[in-house]
TORDOSE-456617 format. One record per residue (C-alpha): residue in three letters; z, y, x; residue number from 0. Coordinates in Angstrom, 1 decimal, padded with zeros to 4 digits. Example, Ala and Ser with C-alpha at 12.3 -4.5 7.8 and 13.67 -1.06 7.14 Angstrom:
  resn      up   north    east  resi
   ALA   007.8  -004.5   012.3     0
   SER   007.1  -001.1   013.7     1
END
This chain:
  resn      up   north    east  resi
   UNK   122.7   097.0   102.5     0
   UNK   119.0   097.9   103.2     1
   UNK   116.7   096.6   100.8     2
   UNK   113.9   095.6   102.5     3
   UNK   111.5   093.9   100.3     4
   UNK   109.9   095.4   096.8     5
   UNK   107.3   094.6   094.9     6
   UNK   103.8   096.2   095.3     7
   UNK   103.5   098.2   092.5     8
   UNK   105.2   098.6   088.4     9
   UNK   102.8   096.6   087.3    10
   UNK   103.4   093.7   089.8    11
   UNK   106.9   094.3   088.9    12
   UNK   105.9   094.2   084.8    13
   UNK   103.8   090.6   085.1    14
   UNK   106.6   088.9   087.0    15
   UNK   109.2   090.4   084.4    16
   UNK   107.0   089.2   081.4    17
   UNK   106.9   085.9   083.5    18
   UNK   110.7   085.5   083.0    19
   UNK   110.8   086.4   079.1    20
   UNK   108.0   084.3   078.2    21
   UNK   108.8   080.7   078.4    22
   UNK   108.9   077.3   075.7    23
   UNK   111.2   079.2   073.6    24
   UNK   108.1   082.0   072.8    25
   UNK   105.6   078.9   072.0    26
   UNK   107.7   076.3   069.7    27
   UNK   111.1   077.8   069.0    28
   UNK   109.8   080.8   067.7    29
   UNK   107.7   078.8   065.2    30
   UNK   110.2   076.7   064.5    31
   UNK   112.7   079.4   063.5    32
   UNK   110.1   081.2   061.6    33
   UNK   109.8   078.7   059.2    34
   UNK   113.4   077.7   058.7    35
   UNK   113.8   081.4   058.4    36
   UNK   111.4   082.4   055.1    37
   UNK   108.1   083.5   057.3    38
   UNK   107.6   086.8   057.1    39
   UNK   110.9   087.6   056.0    40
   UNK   112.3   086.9   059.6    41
   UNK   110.0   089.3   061.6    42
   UNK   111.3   092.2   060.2    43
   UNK   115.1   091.1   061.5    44
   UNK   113.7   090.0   064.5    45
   UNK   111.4   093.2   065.2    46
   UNK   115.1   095.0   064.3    47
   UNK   117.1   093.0   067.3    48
   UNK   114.4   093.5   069.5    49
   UNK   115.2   097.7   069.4    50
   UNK   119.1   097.1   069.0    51
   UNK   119.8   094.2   071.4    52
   UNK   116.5   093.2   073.9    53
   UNK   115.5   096.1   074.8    54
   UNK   118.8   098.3   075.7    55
   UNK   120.1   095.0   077.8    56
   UNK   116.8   094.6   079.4    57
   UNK   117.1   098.3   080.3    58
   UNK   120.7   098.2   081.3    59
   UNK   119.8   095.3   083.5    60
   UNK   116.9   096.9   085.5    61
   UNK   118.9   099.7   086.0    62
   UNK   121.7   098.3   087.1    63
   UNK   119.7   096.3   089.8    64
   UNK   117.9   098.7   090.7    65
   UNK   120.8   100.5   091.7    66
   UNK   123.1   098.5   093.2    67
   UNK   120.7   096.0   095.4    68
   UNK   122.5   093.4   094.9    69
   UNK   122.7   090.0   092.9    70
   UNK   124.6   089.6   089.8    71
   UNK   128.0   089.0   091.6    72
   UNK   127.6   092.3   093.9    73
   UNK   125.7   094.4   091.1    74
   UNK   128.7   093.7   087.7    75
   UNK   131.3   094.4   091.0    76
   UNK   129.7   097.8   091.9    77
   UNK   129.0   098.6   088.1    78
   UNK   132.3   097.5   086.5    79
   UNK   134.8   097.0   089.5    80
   UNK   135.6   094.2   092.4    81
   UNK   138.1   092.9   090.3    82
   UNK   135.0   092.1   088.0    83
   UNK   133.4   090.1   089.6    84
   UNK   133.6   086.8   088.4    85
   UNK   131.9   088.3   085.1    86
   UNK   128.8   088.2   087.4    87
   UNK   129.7   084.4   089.0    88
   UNK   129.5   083.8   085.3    89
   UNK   126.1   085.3   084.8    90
   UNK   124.8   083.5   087.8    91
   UNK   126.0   080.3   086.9    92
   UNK   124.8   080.2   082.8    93
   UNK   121.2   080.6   084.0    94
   UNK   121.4   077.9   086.9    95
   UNK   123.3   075.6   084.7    96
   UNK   119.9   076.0   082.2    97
   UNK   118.3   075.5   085.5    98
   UNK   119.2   072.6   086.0    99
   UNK   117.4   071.3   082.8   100
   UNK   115.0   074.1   082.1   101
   UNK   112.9   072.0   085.1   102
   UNK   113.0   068.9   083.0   103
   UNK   111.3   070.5   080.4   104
   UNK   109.1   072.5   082.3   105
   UNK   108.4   068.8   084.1   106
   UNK   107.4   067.4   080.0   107
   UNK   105.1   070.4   080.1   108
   UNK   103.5   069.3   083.1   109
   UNK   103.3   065.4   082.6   110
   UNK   101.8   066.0   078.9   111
   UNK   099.1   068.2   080.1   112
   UNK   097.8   065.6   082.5   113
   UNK   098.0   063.0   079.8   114
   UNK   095.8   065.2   077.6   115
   UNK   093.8   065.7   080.5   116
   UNK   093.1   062.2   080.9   117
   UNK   092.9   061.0   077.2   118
   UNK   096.0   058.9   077.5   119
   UNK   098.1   061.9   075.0   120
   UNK   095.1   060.5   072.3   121
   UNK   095.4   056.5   073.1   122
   UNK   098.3   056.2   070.2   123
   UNK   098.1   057.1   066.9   124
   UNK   102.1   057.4   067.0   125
   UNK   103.2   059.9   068.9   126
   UNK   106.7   059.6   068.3   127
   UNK   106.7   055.6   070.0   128
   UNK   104.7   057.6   073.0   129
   UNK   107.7   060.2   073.4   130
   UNK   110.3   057.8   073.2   131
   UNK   108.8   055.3   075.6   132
   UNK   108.3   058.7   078.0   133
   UNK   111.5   060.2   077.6   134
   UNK   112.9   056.7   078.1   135
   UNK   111.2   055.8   081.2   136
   UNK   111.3   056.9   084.5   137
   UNK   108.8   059.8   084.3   138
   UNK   110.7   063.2   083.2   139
   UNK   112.6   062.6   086.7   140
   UNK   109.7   062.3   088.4   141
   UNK   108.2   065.5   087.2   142
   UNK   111.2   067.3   087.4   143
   UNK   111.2   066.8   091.0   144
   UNK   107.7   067.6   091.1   145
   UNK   108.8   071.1   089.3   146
   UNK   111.8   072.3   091.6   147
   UNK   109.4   071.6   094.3   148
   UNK   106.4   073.7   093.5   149
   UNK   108.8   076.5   092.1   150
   UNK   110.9   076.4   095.2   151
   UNK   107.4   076.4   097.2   152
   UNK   106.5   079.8   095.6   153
   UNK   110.4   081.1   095.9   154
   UNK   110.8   080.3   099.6   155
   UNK   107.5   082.6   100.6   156
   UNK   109.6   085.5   099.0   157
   UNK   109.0   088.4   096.6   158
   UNK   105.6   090.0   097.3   159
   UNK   103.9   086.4   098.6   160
   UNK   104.9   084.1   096.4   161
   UNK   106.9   085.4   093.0   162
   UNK   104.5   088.2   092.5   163
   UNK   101.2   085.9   093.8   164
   UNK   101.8   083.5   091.2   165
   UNK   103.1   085.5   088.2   166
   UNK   099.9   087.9   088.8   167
   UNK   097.7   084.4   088.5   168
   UNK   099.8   082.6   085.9   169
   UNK   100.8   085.3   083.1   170
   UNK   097.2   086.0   082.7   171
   UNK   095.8   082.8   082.6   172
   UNK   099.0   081.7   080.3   173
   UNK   097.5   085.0   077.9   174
   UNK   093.7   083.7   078.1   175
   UNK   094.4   080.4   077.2   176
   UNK   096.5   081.1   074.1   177
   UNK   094.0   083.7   073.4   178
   UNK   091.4   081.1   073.4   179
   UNK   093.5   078.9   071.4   180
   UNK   094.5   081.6   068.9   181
   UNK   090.9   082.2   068.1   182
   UNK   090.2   078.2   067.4   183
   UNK   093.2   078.2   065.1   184
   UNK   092.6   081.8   062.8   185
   UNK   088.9   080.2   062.4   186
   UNK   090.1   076.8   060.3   187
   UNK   089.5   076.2   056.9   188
   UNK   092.7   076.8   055.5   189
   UNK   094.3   078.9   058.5   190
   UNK   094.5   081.8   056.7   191
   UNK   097.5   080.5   054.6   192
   UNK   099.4   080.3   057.3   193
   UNK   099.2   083.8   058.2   194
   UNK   099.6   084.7   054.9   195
   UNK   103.0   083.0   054.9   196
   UNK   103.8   084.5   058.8   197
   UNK   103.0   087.5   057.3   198
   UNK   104.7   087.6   054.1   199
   UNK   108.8   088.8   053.7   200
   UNK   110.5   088.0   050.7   201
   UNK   113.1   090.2   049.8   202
   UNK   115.6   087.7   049.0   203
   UNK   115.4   085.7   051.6   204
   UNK   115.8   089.0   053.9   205
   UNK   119.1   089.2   052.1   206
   UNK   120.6   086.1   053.7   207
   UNK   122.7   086.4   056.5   208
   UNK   121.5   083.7   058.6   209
   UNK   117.9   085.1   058.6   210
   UNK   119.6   087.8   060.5   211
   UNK   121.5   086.0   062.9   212
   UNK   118.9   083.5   063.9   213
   UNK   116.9   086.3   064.2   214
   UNK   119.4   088.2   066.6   215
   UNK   119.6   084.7   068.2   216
   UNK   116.0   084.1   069.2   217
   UNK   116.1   087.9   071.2   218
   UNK   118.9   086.7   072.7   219
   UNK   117.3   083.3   073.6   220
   UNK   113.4   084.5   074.1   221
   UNK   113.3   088.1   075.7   222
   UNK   115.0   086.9   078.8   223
   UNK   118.0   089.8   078.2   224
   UNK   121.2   089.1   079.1   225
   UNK   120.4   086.5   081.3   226
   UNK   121.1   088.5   084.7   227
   UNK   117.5   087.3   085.7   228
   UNK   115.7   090.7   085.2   229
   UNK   118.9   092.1   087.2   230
   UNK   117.7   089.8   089.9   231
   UNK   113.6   091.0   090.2   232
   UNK   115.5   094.5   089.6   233
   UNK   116.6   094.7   092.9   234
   UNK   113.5   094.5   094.4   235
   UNK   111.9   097.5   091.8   236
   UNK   110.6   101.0   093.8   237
   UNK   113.0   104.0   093.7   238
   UNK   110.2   105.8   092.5   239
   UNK   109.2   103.3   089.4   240
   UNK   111.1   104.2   085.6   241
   UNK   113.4   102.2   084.4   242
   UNK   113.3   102.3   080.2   243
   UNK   109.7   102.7   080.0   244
   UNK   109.3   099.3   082.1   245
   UNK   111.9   097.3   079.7   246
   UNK   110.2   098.9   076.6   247
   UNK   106.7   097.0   077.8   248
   UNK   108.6   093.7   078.4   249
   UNK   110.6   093.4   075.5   250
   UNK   107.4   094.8   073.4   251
   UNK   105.3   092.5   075.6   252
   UNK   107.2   089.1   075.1   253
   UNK   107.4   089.6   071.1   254
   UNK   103.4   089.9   070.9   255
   UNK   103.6   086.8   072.9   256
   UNK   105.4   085.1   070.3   257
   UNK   103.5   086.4   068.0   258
   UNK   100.7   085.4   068.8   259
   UNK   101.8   082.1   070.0   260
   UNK   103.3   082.1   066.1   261
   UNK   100.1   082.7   064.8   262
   UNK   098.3   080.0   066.2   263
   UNK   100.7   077.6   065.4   264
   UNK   101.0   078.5   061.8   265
   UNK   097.2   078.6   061.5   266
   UNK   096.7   075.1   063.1   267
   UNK   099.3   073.4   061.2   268
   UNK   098.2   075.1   057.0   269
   UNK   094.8   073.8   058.3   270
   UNK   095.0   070.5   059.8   271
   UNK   098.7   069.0   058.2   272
   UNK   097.9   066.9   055.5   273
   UNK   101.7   066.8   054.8   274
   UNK   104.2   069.4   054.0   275
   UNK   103.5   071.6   056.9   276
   UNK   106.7   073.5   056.5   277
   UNK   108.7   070.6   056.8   278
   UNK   106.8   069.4   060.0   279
   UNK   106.9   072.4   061.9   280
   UNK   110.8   073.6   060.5   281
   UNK   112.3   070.0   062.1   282
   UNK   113.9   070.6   065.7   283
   UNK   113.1   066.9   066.9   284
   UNK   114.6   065.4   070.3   285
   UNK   116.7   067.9   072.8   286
   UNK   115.3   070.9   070.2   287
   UNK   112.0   070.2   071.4   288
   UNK   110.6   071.1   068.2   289
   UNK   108.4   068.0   067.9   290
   UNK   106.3   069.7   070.3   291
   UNK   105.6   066.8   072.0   292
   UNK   105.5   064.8   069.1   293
   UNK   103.7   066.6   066.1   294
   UNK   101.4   068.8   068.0   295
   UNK   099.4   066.1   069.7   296
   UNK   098.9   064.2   066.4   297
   UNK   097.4   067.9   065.1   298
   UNK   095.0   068.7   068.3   299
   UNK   093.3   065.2   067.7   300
   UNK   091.9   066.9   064.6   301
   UNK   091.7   070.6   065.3   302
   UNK   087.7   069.9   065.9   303
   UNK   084.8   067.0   065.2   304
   UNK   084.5   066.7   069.1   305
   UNK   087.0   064.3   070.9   306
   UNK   086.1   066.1   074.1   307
   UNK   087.4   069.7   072.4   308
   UNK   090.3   068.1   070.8   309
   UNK   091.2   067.0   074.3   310
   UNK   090.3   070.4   076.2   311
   UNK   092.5   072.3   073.4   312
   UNK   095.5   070.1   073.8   313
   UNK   095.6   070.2   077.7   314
   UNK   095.1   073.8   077.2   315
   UNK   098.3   074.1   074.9   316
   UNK   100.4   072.1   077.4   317
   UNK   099.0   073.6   080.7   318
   UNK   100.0   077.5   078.6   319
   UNK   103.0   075.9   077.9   320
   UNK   103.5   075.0   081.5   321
   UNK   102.6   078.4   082.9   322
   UNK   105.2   079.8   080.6   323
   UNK   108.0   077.5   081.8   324
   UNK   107.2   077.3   085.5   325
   UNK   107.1   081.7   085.5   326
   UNK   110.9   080.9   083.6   327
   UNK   112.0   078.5   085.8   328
   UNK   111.1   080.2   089.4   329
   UNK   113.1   083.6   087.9   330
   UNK   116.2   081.2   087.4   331
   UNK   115.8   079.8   090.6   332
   UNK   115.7   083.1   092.1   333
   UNK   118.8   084.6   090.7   334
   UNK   120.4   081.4   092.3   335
   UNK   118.9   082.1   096.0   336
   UNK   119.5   085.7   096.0   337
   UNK   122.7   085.1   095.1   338
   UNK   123.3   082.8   098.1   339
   UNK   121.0   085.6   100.2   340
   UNK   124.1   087.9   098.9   341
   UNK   126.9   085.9   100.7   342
   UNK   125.0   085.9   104.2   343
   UNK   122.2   083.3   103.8   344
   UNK   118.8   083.2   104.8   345
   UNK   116.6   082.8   102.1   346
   UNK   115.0   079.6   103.7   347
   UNK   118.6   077.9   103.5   348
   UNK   119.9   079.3   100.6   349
   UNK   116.0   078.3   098.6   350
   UNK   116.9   074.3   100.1   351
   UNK   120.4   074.8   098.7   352
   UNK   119.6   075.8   095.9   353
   UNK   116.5   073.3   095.2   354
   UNK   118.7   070.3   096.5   355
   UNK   121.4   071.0   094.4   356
   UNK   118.7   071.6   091.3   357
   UNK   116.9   068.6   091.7   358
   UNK   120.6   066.6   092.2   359
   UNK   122.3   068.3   089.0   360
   UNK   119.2   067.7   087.0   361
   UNK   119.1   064.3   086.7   362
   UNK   121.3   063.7   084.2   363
   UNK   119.4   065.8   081.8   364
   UNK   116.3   064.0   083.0   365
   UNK   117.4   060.7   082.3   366
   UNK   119.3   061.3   078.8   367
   UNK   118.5   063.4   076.1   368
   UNK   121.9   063.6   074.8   369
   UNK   122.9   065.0   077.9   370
   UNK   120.2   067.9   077.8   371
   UNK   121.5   068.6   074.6   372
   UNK   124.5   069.0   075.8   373
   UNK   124.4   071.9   078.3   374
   UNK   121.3   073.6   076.1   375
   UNK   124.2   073.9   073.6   376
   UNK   126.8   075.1   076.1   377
   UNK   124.9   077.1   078.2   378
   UNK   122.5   078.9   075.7   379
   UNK   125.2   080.1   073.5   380
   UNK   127.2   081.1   076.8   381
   UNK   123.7   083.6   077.6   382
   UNK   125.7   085.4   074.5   383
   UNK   128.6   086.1   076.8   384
   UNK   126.5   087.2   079.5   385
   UNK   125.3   090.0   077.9   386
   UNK   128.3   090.8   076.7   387
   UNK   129.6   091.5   080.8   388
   UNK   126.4   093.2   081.0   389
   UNK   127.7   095.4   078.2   390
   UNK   131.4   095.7   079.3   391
   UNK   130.3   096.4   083.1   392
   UNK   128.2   099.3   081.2   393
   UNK   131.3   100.5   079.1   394
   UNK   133.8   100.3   082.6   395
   UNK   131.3   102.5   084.6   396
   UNK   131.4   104.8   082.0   397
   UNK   128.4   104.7   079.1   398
   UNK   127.2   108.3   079.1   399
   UNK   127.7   108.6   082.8   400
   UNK   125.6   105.4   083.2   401
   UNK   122.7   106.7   080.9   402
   UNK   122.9   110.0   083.1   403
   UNK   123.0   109.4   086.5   404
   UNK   121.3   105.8   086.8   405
   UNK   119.4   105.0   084.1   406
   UNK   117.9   108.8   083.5   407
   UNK   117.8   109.4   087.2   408
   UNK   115.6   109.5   090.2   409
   UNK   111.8   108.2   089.2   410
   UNK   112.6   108.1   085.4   411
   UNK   109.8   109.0   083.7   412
   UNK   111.2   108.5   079.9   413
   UNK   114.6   109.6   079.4   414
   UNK   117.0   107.8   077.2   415
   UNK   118.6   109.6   074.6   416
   UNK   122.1   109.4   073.4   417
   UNK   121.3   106.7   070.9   418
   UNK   121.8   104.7   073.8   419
   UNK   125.3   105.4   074.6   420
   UNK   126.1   103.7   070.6   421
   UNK   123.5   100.8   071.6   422
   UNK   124.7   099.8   074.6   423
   UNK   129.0   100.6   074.7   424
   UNK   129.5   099.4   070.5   425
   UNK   126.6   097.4   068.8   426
   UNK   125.9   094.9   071.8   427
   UNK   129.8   094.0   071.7   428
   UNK   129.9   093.9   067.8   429
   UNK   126.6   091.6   067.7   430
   UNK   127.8   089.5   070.3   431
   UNK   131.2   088.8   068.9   432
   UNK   129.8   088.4   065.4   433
   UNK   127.2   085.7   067.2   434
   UNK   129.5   083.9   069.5   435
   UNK   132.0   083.6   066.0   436
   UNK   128.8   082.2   063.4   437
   UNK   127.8   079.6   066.5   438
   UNK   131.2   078.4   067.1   439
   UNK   132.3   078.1   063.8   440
   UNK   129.6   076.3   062.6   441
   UNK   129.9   073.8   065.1   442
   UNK   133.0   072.9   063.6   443
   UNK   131.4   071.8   060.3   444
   UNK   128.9   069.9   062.4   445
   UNK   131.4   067.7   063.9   446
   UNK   134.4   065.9   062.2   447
   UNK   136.0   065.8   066.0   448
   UNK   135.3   069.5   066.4   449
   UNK   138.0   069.5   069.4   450
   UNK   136.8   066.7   071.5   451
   UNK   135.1   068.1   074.4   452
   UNK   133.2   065.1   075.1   453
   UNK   130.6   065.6   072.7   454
   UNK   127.4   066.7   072.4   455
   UNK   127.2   070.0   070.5   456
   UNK   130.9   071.3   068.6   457
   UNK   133.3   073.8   069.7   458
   UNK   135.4   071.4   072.2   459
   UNK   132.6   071.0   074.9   460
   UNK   131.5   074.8   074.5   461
   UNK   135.3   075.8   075.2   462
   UNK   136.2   073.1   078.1   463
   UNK   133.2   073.8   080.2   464
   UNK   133.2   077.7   079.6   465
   UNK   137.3   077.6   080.5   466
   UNK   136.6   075.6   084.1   467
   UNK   133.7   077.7   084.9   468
   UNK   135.8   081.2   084.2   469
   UNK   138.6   080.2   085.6   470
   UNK   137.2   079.0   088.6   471
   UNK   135.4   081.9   089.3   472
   UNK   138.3   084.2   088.3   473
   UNK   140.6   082.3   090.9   474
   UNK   137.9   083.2   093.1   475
   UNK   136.9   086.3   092.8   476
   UNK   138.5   088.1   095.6   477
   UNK   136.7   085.4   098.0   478
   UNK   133.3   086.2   096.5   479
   UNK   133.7   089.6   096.7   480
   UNK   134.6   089.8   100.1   481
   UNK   132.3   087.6   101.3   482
   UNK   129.6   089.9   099.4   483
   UNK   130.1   093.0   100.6   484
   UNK   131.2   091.9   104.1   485
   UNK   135.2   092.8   103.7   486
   UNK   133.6   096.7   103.3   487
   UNK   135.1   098.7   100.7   488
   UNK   132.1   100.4   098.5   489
   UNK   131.8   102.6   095.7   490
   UNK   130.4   101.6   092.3   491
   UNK   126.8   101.7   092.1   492
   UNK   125.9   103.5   095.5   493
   UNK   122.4   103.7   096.1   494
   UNK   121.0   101.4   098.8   495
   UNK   119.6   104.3   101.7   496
END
């Protein structure tokens, strides 16, 4: 197969990328986990996990693309085997089931920032009521509609005119405004306690386990590794353009994000809170939203004497916040079109397929919060198991042969060393298995009915859905394969000519 389309150049390539790492998760959840995590003493973890688990997948991932031209399904066939296959179905279908209610939230984004616009975000002193009455009513399925459509707008003009267009406008101005708003915040009386506990590890809170594993958990959650979605905008990378030097500015990329994103909020929230501000910014709140929507209006309403200021630095969060969902969301839509593209569509039908069917399976999540939670649960601890197929498809082809050939081969400017070969083929398997284990077990102690598969978040529904999804897709397989490569038999990880 011919590829036909690229992007223009690395660093069109490296702003779209970035587009897919950042999203909510760098803005609130980071925060969030931070401060249930001992401040400073998770960064160092985190910073840790970033070296041992984002940055090898996000390299195994672009390399893998890159060299096989194909989609998830096509790509973990040619890497690992045909009879692999559904490992990459899998893949596909854990970042379009988040998909599906990624664009609710990216549709909250969108509907808060015009409320702040407006004044309407300021008209209640409590926020909470205001939330409820939102997330009750008929508006998150209104702009979740609104959100497939603009992102399947900017999908169905392709790679060069609309993915890279609007990451190359979007990333920057999503970098500006937190900029802006970072400065505000690390000028407040009082801000300077909050970096000071950002800042400041204790050692015995390093030694607790859980620091660790959240910590693993948010690079699994926030760099976009593992998801197959890098895989995706890999296939559309210049033979010419290196491979681990490109996942090094990502992964590097997406942690100052948070960081700085982490900063700001710390800084806002020692200032203004007149509370416990650990205990505010530490709570998850509805669908894990972090009381985003709930505590950080209430904090921009003082964050200046000025009404008007409070209300340009509030629709500024929620438009940054916006940016960073929408560049999320249109990756994840992506994957799901080129996919289609990979069994024989055009992109224009596959991009309505795939937007109907986004806009159809996302109103459940738009009209109950319960229901969000759900598949966030099942779905974000199943991105665990996608990189562990990334992995596994690595180990099949052959780890050193892998490192070699593809990802040390034509137009790599940095080689990998060995380290690599222990990365990739033993610690990514050992840290997804002990990740999978903590998040499953715990579940159990979360619910009584641990088993029932009708609920929420416990170790039933994670199992039930996972089992039809795999074994779907495994009963499959030789279908979807076929159908791929058009009945052609081809050798693992050919280059496209």
């Amino acid at each position: 197969m011919k590829q036909q389309e690229f992007f223009s150049s690395r660093w069109a390539l490296i702003i779209a990328t970035i587009g897919i790492a950042i999203g909510t998760g760098n803005i609130w959840r980071f925060s969030r986990i931070v401060a249930q995590n001992g401040g400073g003493s998770f960064l160092i973890p985190w910073v840790i996990f970033l070296l041992i688990w984002s940055v090898p997948l996000i390299i195994a991932e672009f390399a893998i693309g890159k060299s096989a031209r194909y989609g998830p399904i096509g790509a973990i066939s040619k890497t690992a085997g045909k009879q692999f296959g559904w490992m990459g179905a899998f893949i596909v279908f854990v970042s379009t089931a988040i998909m599906f209610y990624y664009s609710v939230v990216t549709g909250w984004c969108l509907r808060y920032f015009f409320s702040a616009v407006s004044g309407d975000l300021f008209s209640t002193s409590d926020h909470l009521i205001y939330w409820n009455e939102f997330s009750s009513g008929s508006g998150p399925l209104i702009f979740h509609f609104i959100a497939m459509f603009l992102v399947a707008f900017v999908v169905l003009r392709g790679v060069t005119k609309g993915i890279e267009k609007v990451t190359k406008l979007l990333v920057p101005s999503l970098l500006i405004i937190l900029l802006i708003l970072f400065i505000r915040a690390v000028t407040l009386p009082g801000a300077f306690e909050g970096i000071k506990y950002f800042f400041t590890p204790d050692l015995d809170v390093m030694l607790n386990y859980k620091v660790w594993l959240n910590a693993l958990t948010q690079n699994a959650w926030d760099t976009g590794a593992g998801w197959g979605l890098i895989m995706t905008y890999a296939i559309y990378m210049r033979k010419k353009e290196d491979i681990s030097l490109n996942a090094a500015l990502i992964g590097f990329g997406n942690n100052t994000i948070s960081i700085i994103a982490g900063i700001t909020i710390f800084s806002t929230v020692f200032a203004l809170s007149s509370t416990d501000a650990m205990i505010q910014v530490s709570q998850s709140g509805p669908a894990n939203t972090g009381l985003t929507f709930i505590y950080l209006p209430l904090l921009f309403s003082n964050i200046s004497s000025s009404g008007l200021l409070n209300t340009v630095f509030a629709a500024m969060f929620f438009l940054a916040l916006f940016f960073a969902a929408v560049t999320s969301l249109i990756s994840m839509v992506e994957m799901a079109t080129r996919t289609m593209i990979d069994f024989g569509m055009k992109r224009k039908r596959a991009l309505i397929l795939v937007a109907s069917v986004g806009m159809l399976l996302g109103i459940p999540s738009a009209i109950d919060l319960k229901v969000l939670s759900n598949q966030d649960w099942v779905w974000g601890v199943g991105l665990l198991l996608s990189g562990a197929f990334i992995s596994f498809s690595i180990i099949r082809y052959g780890v050193d042969k892998f490192r070699t050939e593809v990802i040390n081969g034509f137009g790599s400017d940095v080689k990998i060393g060995r380290w690599y070969n222990f990365v990739i083929g033993i610690l990514v398997p050992v840290q997804v298995i002990v990740l999978i284990s903590w998040w499953l077990i715990s579940s159990v102690s979360w619910d009584p009915e641990w088993w029932n598969p009708f609920h929420a978040e416990n170790l039933g529904t994670v199992l039930f859905q996972w089992g039809i999804v795999i074994g779907i897709f495994f009963l499959l397989n030789k279908i979807m394969v076929k159908h791929i490569f058009n009945e052609k038999s081809e050798s693992k990880l050919s280059e496209s000519k």
